[in-house]
N, C-alpha and C positions, 0 to 999 in steps of 0.2 A: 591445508584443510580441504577436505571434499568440497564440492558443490551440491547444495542441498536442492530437492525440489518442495521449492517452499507452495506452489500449487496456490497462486493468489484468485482467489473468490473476491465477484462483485456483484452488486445487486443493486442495479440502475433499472426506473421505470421502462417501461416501453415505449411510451407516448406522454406528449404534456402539451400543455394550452401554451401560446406564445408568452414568452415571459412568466412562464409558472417558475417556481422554485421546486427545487424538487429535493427528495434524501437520497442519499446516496452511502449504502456500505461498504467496505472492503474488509479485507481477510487475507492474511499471508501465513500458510504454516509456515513457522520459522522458530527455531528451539532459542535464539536470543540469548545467548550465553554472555553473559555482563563480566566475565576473566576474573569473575573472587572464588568463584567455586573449583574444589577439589576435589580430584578423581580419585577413586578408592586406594593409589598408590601415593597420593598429599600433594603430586603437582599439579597445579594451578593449571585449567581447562583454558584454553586462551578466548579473550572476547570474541565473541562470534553473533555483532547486532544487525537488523537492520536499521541503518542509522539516515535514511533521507527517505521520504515519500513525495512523490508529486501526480498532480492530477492535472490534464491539460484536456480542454473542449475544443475542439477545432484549433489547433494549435495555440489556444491561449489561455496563458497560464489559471487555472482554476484555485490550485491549493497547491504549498508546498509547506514542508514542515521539515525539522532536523527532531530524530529521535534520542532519546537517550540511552543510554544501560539500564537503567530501572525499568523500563515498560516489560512489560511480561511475555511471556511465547506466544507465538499465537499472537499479532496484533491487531487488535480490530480497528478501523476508523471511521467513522461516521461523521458526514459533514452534508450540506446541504448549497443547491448550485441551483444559479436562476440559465433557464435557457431558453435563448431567444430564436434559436433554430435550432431545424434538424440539423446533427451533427452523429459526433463520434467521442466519446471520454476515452481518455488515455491516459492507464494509471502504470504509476513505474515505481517500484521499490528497490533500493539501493544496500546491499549490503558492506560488511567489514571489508570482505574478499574481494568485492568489486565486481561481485555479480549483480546482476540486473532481471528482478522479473516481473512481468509484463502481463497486462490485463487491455482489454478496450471491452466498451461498452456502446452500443448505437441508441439512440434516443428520438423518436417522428415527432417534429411539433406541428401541431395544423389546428 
């Protein structure tokens, strides 16, 4: 199968007070093909998910997660991160194929 440009969007503040919590979005297009659906010829589209997400702030680890086949295209995440310094979020999506795509986000705490 191709390699898709799944084009991963984040939306990490700019700045935050020491030790604020902050929100934090993500976005990966990605069509998340769960392998039940059938092309107009009846064979079976092979699963095609993105199936691990992780988030890492200054190299530690923030969030990680396994995804399933049921999540939908397009997967959005939203979760929320305390930062104690300036730093740099590092977000990684893991597909079927064993491509990887990649996001960073920079963050000023003062």
């Amino acid at each position: 199968m191709d390699t898709i440009d799944a084009r991963p969007r984040v939306r990490v503040p700019r700045t935050a007070s020491p030790g604020e919590v902050v929100q934090i979005r993500t976005l990966a297009n990605h069509p998340m093909e769960n392998g039940e659906r059938l092309d107009a010829d009846g064979n079976r589209v092979p699963r095609h998910i993105i199936h691990r997400f992780v988030c890492t702030f200054n190299d530690e680890t923030v969030i990680e997660m396994d995804i399933e086949p049921s999540l939908a295209a397009n997967p959005f995440i939203e979760f929320e991160a305390e930062v104690p310094e300036s730093g740099t979020f590092h977000f990684a999506w893991h597909d079927d194929n064993g491509d990887v795509y990649e996001a960073t986000a920079d963050i000023e705490v003062a």
